[in-house]
C-alpha positions in Angstrom: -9.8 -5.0 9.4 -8.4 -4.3 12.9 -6.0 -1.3 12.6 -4.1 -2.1 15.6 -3.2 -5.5 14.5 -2.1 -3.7 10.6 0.0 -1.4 12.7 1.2 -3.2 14.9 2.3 -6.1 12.6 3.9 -4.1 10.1 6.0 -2.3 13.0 7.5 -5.4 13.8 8.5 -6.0 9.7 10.1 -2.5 10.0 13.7 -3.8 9.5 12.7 -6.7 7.5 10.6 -4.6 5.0 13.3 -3.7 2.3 14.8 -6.7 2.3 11.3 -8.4 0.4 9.5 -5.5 -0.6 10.8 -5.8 -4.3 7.3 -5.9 -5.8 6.1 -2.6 -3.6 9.0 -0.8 -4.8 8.3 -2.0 -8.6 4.7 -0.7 -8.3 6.0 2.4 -6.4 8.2 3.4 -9.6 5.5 3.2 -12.0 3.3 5.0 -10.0 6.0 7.6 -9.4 6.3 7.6 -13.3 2.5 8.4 -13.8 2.2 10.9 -11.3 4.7 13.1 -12.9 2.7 13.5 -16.1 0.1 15.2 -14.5 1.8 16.9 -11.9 5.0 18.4 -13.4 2.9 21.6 -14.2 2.4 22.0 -10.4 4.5 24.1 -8.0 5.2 21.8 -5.4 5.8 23.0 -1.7 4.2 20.4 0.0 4.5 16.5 -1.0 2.5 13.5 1.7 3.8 10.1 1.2 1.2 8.6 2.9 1.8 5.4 4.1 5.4 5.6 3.7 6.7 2.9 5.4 10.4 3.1 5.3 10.9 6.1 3.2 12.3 4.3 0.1 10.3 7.2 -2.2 11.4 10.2 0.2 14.8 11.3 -2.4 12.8 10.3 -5.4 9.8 12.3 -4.7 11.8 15.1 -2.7 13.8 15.0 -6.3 11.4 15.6 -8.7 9.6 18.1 -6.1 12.6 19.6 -5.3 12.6 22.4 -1.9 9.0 20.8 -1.2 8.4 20.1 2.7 8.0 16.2 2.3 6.1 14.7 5.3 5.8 10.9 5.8 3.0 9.4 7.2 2.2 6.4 8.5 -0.1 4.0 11.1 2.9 2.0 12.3 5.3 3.9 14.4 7.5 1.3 14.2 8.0 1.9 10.2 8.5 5.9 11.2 10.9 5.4 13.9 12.9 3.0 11.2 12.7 6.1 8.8 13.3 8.9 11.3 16.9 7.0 11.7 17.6 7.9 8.1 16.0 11.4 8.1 18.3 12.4 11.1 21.2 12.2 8.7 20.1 14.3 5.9 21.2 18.1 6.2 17.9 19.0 5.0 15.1 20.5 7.7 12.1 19.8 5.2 11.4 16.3 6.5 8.5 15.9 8.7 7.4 12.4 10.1 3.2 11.8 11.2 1.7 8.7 12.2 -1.8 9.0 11.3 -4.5 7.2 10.3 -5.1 7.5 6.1 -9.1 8.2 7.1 -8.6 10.6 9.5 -5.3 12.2 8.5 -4.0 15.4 11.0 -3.3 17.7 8.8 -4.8 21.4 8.3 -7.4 21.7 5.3 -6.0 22.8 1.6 -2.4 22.3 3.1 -1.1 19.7 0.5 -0.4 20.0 -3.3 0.9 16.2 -3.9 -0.1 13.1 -2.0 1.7 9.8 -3.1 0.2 6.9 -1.6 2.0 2.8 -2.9 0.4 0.0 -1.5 -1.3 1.8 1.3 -4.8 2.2 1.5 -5.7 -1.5 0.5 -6.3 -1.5 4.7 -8.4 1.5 4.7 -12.2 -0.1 4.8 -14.5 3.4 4.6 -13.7 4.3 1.2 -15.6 7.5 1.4 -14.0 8.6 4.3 -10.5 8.3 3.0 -10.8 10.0 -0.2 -13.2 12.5 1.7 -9.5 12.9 3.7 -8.2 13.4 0.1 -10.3 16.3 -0.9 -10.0 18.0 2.4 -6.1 18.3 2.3 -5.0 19.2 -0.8 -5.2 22.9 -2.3 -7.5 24.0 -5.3 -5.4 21.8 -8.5 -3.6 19.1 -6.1 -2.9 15.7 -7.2 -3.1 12.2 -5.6 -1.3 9.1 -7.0 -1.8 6.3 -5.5 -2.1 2.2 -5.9 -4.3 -0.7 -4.3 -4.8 -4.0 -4.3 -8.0 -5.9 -5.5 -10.1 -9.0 -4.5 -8.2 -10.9 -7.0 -4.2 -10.3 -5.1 -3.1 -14.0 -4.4 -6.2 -16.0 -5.8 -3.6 -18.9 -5.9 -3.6 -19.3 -2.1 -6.5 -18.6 -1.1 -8.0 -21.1 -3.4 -5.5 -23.7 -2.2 -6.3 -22.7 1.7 -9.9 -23.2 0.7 -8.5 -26.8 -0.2 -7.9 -27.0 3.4 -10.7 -25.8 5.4 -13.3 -22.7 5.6 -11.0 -20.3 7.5 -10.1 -16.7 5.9 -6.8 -17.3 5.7 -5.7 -14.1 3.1 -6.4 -10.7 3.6 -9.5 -9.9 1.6 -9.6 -6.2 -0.7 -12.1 -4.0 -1.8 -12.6 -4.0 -5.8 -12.4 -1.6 -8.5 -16.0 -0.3 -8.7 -16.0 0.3 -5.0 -13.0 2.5 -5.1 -14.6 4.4 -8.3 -17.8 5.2 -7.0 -16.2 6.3 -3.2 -13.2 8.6 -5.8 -17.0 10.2 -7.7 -18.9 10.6 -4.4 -15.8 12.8 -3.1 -15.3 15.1 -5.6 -12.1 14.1 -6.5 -11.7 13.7 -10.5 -10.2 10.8 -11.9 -7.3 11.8 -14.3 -5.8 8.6 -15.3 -6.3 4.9 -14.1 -5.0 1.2 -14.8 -5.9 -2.4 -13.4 -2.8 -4.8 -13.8 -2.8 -8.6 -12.7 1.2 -9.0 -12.8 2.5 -12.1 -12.0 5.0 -13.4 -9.0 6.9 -16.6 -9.3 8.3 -18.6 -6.0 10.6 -21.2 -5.6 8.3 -22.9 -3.3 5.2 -22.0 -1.1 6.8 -21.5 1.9 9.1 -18.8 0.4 5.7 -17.2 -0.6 4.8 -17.2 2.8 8.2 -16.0 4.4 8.2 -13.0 1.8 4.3 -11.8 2.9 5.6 -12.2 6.8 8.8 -10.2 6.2 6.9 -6.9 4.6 4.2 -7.3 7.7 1.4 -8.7 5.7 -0.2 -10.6 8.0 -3.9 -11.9 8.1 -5.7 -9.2 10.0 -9.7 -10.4 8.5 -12.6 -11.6 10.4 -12.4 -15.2 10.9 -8.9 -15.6 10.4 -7.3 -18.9 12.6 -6.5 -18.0 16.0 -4.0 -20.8 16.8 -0.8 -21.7 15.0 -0.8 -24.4 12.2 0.7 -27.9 13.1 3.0 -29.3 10.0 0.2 -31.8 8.5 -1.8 -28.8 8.3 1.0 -26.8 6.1 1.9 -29.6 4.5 -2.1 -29.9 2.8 -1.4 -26.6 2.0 1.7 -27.1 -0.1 0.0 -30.0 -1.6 -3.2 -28.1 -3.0 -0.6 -25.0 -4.2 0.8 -28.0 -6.6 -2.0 -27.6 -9.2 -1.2 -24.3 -10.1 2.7 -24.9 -10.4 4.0 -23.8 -13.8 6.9 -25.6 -14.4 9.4 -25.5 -11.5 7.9 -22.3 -10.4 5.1 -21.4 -8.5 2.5 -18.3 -9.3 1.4 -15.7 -7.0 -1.1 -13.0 -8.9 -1.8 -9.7 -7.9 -4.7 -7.2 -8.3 -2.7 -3.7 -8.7 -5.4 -0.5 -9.3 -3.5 2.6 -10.1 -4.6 6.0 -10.1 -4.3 9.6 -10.4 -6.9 12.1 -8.9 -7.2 15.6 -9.1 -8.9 18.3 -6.9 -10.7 20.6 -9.1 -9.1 24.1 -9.1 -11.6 26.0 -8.7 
């Protein structure tokens, strides 16, 4: 996946973002609500919300962590510029802002105790390297919660774009026994984990297709079209999404991986 095009085209759904990012936020909770079980023993004076986007989890985390130093980071300035509005009117000084790359993150060694990560690293492509990342930053006893998406997120339409023609039209993710063998190789301990295949349902296609542009998920993979599609060309789209309708509605399935890791404390 090109990073500069996932940065870049998420920037530019900075102010759109909230208004579709229902689902995210959804996830985000019950991540939120795992991560608490196996961190509430921990004293908490530094939180990462990595890939934070627009800072909808700053108050919740900087709540249940409260007088931790929460620091937001993200690949797409344009996201952090959106947040750093918000910050600028809290009276609190703890916020910190970092656009950063999730596999190479700039931040000292054992300088971390939480790192909350929603519907992040499903761009990151060196597994290894990222939980590697992981390992390095948090202290002895740290915690990371975090949730992806799997090969199987939106099976509907890329089965109906293969309908169409040969092109990769939906972004393609990494699945679960990758992610498990790159969390063993670094060290990091698995503490709890769950695979869920929850089920959106659409009005139509094209309101599918509005709601992925308006959070910035666009089609960054190899082999993706390079030229706009003419109306025919949506239109055989639409018509191969009708045999999965169900009813008046049509289905959009994710893949959702959720974990928590731990950093041995010794």
């Amino acid at each position: 996946m090109d990073k500069i095009k996932i940065a870049h085209s998420f920037s530019r759904a900075a102010a759109s973002y909230d208004s579709a990012a229902y689902f995210q936020r959804d996830m985000g909770l019950q991540l939120l609500s795992m991560l608490s079980e196996y961190s509430e023993s921990l004293s908490v004076s530094h939180c990462v919300d990595l890939g934070c986007g627009t800072g909808f989890f700053k108050e919740k985390l900087t709540d249940f962590y409260p007088g931790c130093n929460y620091l937001g980071v993200d690949l797409a300035e344009g996201m952090l510029r959106f947040l750093k509005k918000t910050i600028e009117n809290y009276s609190s000084n703890k916020s910190f802002l970092l656009c950063s790359d999730a596999e190479n993150i700039a931040l000292k060694n054992q300088s971390v105790d939480v790192v909350f990560s929603n519907m992040a690293v499903q761009w990151c492509e060196n597994l290894p390297k990222l939980f590697s990342e992981f390992n390095r930053i948090l202290k002895p006893g740290g915690v990371v919660g975090l949730t992806t998406l799997g090969p199987q997120t939106l099976i509907e339409l890329k089965k109906s774009w293969c309908a169409v023609d040969d092109r990769v039209h939906v972004n393609q993710f990494i699945g679960l026994e990758s992610w498990r063998d790159a969390i063993g190789l670094s060290g990091l301990v698995i503490e709890a984990e769950r695979v869920a295949l929850p089920v959106l349902q659409f009005e139509s296609v094209r309101q599918l297709l509005k709601e992925l542009k308006l959070i910035g998920a666009h089609n960054v993979n190899e082999g993706r079209p390079q030229s706009l599609h003419s109306k025919a060309y949506i239109h055989a789209l639409y018509k191969a999404y009708e045999l999965f309708k169900e009813g008046e509605k049509f289905p959009a399935t994710y893949e959702v991986y959720s974990f928590i890791l731990r950093k041995s404390a010794d």
